[in-house]
LONU-978270 format. One record per atom (N, C-alpha, C): residue number from 1; x, y, z. Coordinates in Angstrom, 1 decimal. Last residue first. Example, Ala and Ser with C-alpha at 12.3 -4.5 7.8 and 13.67 -1.06 7.14 Angstrom:
BEGIN
> 2 / 12.8 / -2.2 / 7.1
> 2 / 13.7 / -1.1 / 7.1
> 2 / 12.9 / 0.0 / 7.9
> 1 / 13.2 / -5.7 / 7.8
> 1 / 12.3 / -4.5 / 7.8
> 1 / 13.2 / -3.3 / 7.8
END
This chain:
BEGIN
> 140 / -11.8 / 34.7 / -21.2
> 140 / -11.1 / 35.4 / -22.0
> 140 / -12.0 / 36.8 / -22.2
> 139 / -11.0 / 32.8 / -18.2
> 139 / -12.3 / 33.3 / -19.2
> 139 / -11.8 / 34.5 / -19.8
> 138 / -9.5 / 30.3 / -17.2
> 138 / -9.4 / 31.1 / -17.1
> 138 / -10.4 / 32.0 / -18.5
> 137 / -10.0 / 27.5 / -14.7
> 137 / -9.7 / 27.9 / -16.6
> 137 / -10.1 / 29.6 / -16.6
> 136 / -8.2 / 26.4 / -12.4
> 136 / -9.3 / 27.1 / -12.7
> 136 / -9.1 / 27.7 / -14.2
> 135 / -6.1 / 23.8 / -11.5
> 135 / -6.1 / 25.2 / -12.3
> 135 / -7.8 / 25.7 / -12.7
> 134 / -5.2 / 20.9 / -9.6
> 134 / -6.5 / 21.8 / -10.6
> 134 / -6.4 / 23.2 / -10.4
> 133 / -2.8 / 19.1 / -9.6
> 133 / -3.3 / 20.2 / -9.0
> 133 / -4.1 / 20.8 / -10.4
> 132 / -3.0 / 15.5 / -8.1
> 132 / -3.0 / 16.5 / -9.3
> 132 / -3.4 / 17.9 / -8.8
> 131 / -0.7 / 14.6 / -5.3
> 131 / -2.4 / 14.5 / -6.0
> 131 / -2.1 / 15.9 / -7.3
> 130 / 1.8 / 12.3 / -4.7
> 130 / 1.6 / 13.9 / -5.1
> 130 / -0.2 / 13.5 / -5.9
> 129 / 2.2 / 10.5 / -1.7
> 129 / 1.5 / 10.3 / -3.5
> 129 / 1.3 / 11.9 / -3.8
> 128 / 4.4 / 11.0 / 0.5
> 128 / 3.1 / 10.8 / 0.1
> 128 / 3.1 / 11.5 / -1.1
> 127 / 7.4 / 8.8 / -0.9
> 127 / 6.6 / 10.2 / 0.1
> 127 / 5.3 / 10.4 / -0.4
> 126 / 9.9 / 7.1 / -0.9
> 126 / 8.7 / 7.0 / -0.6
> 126 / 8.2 / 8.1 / 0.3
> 125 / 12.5 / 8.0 / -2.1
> 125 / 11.4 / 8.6 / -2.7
> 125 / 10.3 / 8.2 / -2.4
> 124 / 13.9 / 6.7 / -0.2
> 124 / 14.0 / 8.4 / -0.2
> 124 / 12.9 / 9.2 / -0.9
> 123 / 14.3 / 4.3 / -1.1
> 123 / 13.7 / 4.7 / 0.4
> 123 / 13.4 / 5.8 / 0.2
> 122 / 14.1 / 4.1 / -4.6
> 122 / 14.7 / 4.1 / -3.1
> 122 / 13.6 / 4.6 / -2.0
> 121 / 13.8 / 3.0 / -7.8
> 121 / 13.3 / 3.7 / -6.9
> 121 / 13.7 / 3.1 / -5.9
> 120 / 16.5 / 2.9 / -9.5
> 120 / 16.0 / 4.4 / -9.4
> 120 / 15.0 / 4.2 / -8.3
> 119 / 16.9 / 0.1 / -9.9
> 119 / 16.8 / 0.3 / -8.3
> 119 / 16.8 / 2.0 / -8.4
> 118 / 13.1 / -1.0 / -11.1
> 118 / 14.7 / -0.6 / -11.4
> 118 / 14.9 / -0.1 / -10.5
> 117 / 10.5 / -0.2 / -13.3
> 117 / 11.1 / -1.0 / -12.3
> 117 / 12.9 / -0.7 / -12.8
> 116 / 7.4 / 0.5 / -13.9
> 116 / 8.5 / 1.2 / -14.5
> 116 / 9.3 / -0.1 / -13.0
> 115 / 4.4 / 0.0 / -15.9
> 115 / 5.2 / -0.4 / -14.7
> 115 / 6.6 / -0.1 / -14.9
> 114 / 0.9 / 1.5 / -16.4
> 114 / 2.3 / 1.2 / -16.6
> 114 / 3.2 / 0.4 / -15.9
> 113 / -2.0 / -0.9 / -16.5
> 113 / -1.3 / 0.3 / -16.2
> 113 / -0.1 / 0.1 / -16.9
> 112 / -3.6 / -3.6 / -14.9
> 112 / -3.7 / -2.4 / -16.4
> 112 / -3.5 / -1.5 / -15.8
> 111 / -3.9 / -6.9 / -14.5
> 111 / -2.6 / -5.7 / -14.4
> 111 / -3.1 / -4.9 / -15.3
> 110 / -4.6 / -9.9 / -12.7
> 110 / -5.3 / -8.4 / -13.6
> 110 / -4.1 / -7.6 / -13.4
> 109 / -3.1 / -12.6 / -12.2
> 109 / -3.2 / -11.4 / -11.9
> 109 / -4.0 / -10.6 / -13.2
> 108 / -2.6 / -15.1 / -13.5
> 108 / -3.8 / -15.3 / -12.7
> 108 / -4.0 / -13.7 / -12.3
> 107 / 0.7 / -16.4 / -12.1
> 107 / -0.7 / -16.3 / -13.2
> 107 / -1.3 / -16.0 / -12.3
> 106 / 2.0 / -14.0 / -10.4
> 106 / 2.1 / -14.7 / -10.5
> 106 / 0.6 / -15.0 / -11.3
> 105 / 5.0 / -11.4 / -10.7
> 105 / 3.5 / -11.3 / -10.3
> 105 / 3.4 / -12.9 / -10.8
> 104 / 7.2 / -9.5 / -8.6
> 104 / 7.1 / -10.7 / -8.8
> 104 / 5.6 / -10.7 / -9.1
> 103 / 9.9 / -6.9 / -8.6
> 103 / 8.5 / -7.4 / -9.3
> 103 / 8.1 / -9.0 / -9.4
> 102 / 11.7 / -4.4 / -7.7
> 102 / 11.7 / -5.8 / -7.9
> 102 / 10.2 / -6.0 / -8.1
> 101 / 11.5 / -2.3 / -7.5
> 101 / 12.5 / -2.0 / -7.7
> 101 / 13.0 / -3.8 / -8.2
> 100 / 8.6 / 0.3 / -9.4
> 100 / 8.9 / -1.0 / -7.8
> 100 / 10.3 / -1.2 / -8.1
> 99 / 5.5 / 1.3 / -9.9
> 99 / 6.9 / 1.5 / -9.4
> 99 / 7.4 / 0.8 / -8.6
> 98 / 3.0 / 0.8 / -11.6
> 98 / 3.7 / 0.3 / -10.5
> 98 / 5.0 / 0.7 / -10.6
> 97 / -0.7 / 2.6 / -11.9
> 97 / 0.8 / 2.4 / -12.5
> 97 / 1.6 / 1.9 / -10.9
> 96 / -3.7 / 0.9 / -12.4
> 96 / -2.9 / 1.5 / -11.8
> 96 / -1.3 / 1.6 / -12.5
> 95 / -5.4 / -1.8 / -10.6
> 95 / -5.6 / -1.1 / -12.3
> 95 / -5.0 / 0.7 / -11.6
> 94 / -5.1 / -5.0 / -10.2
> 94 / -4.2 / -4.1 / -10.1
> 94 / -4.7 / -2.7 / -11.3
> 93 / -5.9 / -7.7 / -8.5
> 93 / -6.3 / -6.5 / -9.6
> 93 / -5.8 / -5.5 / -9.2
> 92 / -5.5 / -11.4 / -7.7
> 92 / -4.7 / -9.5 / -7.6
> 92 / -5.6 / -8.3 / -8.8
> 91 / -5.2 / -13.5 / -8.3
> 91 / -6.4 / -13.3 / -8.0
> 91 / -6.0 / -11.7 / -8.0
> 90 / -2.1 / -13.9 / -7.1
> 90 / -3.1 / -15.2 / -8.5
> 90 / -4.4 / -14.4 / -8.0
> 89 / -0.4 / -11.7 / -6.1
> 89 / -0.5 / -13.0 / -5.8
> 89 / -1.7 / -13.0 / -7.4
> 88 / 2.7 / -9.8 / -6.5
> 88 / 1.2 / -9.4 / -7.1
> 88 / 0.9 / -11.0 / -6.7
> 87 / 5.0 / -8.1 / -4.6
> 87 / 4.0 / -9.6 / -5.3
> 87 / 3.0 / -8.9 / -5.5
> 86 / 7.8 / -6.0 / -4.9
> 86 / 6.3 / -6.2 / -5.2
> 86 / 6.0 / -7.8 / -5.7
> 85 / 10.5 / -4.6 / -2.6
> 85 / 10.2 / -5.5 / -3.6
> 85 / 8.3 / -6.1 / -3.7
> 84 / 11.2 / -1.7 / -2.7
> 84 / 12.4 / -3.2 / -2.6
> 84 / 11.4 / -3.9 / -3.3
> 83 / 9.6 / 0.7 / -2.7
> 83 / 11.0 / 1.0 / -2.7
> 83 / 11.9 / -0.5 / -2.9
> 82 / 6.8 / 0.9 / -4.5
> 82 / 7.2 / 0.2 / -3.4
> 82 / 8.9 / 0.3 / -3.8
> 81 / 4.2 / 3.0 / -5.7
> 81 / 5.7 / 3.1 / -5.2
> 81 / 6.0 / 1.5 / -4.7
> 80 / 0.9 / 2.4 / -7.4
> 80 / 1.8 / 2.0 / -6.2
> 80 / 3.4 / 2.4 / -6.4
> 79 / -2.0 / 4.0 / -8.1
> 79 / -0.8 / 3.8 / -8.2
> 79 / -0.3 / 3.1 / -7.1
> 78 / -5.2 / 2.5 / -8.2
> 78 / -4.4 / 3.1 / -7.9
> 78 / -2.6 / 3.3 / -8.4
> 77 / -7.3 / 0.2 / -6.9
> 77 / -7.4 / 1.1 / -7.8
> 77 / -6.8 / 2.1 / -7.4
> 76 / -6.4 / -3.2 / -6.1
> 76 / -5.9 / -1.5 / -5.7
> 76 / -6.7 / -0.6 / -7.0
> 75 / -7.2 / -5.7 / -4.5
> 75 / -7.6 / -5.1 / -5.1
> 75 / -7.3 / -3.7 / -4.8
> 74 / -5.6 / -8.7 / -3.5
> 74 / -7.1 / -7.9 / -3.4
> 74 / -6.6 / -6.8 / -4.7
> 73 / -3.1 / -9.7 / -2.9
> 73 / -3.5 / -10.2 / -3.4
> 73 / -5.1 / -10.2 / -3.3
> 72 / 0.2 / -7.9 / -2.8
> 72 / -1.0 / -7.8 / -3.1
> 72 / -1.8 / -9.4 / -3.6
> 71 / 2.7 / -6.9 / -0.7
> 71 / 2.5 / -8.2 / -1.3
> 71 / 0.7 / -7.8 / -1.3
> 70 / 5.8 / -5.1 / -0.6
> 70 / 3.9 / -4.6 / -0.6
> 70 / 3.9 / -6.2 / -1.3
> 69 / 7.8 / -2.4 / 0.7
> 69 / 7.2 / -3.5 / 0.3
> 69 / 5.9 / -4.0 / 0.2
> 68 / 7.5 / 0.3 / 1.7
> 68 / 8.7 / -0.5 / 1.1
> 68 / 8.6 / -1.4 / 0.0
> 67 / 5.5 / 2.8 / -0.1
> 67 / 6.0 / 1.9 / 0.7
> 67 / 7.1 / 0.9 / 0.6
> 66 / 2.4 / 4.4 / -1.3
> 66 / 3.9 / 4.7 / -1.4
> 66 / 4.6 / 3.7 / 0.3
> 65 / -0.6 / 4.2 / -3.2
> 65 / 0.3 / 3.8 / -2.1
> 65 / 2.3 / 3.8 / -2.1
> 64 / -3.6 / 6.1 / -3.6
> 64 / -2.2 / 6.0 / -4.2
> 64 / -1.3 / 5.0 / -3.2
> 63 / -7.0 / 4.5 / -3.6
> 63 / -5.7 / 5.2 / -3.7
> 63 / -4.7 / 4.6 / -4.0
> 62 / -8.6 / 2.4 / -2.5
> 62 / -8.8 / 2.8 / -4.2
> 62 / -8.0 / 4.6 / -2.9
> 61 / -7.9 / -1.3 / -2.0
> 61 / -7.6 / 0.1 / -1.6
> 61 / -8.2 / 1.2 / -2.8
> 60 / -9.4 / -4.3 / -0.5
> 60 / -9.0 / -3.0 / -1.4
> 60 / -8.7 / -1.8 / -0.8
> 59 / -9.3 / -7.7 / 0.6
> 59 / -9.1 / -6.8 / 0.6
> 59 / -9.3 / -5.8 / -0.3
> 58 / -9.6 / -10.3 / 0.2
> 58 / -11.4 / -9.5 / 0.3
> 58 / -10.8 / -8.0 / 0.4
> 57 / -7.0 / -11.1 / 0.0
> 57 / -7.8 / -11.7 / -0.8
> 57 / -9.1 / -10.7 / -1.4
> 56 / -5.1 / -8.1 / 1.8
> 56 / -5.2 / -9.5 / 1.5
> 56 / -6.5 / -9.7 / 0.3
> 55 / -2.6 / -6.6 / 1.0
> 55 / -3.5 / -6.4 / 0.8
> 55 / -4.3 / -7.8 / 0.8
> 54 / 0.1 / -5.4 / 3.2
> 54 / -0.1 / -6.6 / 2.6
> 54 / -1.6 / -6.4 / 2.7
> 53 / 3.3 / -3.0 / 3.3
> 53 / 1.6 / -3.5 / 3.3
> 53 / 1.5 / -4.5 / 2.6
> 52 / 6.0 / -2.7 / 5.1
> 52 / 5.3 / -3.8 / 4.2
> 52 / 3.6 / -3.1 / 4.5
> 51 / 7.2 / 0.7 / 6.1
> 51 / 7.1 / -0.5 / 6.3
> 51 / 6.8 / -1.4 / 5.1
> 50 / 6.1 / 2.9 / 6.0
> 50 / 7.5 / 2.7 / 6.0
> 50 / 8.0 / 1.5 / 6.1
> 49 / 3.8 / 4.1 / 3.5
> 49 / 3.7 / 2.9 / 5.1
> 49 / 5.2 / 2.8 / 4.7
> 48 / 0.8 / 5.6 / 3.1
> 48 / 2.5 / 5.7 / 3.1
> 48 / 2.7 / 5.1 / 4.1
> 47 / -1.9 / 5.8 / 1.0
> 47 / -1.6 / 5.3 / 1.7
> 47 / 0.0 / 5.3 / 1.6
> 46 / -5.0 / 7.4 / 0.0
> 46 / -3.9 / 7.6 / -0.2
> 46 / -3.4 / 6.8 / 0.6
> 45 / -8.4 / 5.8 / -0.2
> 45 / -7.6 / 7.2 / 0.3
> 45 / -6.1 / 6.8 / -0.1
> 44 / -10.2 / 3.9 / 1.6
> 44 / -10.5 / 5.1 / 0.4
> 44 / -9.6 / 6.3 / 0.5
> 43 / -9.8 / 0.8 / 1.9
> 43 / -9.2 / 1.7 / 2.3
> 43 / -9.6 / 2.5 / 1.1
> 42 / -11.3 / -2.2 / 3.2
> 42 / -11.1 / -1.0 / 2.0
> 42 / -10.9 / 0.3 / 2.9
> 41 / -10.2 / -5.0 / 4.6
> 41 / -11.2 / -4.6 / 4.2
> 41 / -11.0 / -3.6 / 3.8
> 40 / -7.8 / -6.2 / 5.2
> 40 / -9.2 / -7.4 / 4.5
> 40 / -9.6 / -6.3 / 4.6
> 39 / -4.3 / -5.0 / 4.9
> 39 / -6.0 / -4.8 / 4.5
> 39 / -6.3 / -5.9 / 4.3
> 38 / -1.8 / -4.2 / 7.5
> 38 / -2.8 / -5.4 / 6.4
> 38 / -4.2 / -4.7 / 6.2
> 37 / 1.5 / -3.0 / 7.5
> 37 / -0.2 / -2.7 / 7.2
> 37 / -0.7 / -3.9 / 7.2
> 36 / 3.5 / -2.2 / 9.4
> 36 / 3.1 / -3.3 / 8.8
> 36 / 2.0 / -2.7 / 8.9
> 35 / 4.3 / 0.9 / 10.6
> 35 / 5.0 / -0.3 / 10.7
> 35 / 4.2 / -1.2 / 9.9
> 34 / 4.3 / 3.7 / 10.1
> 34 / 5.1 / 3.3 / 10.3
> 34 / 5.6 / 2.0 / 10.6
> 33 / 1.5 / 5.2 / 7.9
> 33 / 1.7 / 4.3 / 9.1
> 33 / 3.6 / 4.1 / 9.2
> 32 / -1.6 / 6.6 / 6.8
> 32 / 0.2 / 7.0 / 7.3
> 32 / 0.5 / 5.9 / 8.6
> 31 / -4.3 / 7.7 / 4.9
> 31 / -3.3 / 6.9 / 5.8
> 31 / -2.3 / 6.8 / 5.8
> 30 / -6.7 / 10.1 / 4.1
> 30 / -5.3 / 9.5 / 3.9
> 30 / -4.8 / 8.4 / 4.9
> 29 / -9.8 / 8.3 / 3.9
> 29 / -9.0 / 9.0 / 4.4
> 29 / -7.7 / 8.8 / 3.8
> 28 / -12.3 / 5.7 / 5.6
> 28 / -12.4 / 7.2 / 4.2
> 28 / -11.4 / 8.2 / 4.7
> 27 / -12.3 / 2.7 / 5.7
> 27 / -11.7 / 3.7 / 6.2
> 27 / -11.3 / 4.5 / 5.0
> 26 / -14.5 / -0.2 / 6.9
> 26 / -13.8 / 1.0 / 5.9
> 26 / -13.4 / 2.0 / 6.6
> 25 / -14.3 / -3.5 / 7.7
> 25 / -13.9 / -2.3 / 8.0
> 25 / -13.3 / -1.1 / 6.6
> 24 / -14.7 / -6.1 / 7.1
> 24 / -15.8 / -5.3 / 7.2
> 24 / -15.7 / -4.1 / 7.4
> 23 / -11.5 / -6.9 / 8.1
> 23 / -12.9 / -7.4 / 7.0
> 23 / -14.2 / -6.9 / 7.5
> 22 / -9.1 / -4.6 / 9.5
> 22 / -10.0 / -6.3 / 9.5
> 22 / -11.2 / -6.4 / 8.5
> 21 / -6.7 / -3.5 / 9.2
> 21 / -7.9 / -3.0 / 8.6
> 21 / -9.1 / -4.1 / 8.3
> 20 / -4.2 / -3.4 / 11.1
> 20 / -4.9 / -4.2 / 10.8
> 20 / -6.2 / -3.8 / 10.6
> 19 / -0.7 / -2.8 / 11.8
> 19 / -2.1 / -2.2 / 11.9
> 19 / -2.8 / -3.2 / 11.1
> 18 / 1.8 / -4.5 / 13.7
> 18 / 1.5 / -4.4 / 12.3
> 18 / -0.3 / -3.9 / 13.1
> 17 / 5.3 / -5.2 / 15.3
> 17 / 3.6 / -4.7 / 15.4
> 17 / 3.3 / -4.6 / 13.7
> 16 / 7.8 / -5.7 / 15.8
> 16 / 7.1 / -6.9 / 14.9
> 16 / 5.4 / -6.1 / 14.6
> 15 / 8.7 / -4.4 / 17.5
> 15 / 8.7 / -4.1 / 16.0
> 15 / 8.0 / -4.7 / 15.3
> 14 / 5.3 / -3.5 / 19.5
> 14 / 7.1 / -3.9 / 19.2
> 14 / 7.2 / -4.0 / 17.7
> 13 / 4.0 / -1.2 / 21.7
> 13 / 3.9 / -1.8 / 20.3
> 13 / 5.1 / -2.2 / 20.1
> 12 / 3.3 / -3.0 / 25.0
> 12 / 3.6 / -1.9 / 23.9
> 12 / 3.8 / -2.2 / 22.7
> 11 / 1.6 / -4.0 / 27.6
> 11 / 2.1 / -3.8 / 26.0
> 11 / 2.6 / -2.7 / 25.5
> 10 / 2.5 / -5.2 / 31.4
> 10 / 1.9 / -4.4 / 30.1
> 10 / 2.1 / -4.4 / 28.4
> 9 / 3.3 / -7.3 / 32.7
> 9 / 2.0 / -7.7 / 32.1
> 9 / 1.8 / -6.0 / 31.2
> 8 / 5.7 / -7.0 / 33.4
> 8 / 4.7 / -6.8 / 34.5
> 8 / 3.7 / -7.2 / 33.6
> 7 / 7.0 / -7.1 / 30.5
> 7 / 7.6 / -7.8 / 31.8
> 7 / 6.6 / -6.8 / 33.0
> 6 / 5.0 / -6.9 / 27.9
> 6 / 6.4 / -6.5 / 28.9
> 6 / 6.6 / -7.1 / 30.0
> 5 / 3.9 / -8.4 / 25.1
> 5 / 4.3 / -8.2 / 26.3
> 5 / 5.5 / -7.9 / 26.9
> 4 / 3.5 / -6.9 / 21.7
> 4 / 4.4 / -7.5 / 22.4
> 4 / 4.3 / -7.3 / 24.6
> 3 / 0.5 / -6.4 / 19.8
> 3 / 1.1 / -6.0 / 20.7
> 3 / 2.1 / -7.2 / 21.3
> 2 / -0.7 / -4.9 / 16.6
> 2 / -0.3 / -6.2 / 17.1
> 2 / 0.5 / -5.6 / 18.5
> 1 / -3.7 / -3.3 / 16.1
> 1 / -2.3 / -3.4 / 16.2
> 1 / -1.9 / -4.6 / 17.1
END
């Protein structure tokens, strides 16, 4: 996490803060954040950030991601929400469905999925990724 100085020499987290999943770092889990994500390294799990995530180059994620904004230019196996607005950068793989309300992808992206866009998605529907629910089959 990024930290702002106080006035005696302590930190606290300021707006500007952002978490940071540095390059060699994995993390097996849901994730929940409130302010700026970045991945260089892989996330295995579900992700809701009220904020921007930004997936960098060496980055991945293999889950669902629900958030404001989101500039990708690594690697999602997954769905994505983003409530304003989505880059996909020149190197991006994206294998997943995208929800977004704006869309910018640039040559050079992998894309296989759906993509639904339009301002139906809002702040209100960024909520963690619904997982499928498994029914036990039933023996006659």
């Amino acid at each position: 996490m990024i930290f702002q100085k106080k006035e005696g020499g302590e930190q606290h987290a300021g707006s500007d803060a952002a978490t940071i999943v540095a390059a060699g770092t994995s993390v097996l889990g849901d994730f929940t954040c409130s302010n700026h994500l970045r991945i260089d390294g892989h996330i295995e799990g579900d992700i809701v950030c009220d904020s921007k995530v930004v997936i960098g180059q060496n980055g991945s994620v293999s889950g669902a991601i629900s958030c404001t904004l989101a500039d990708v230019s690594g690697k999602l196996f997954g769905d994505i929400i983003v409530a304003e607005s989505l880059v996909l950068r020149k190197g991006a793989v994206i294998n997943g469905n995208i929800q977004a309300n704006l869309l910018q992808m640039e040559a050079g992206v992998t894309f296989n999925g759906k993509c639904q866009m339009g301002a139906k998605t809002t702040a209100e529907q960024i909520t963690k990724p619904k997982k499928p629910v498994l029914v036990p089959n039933e023996v006659g």
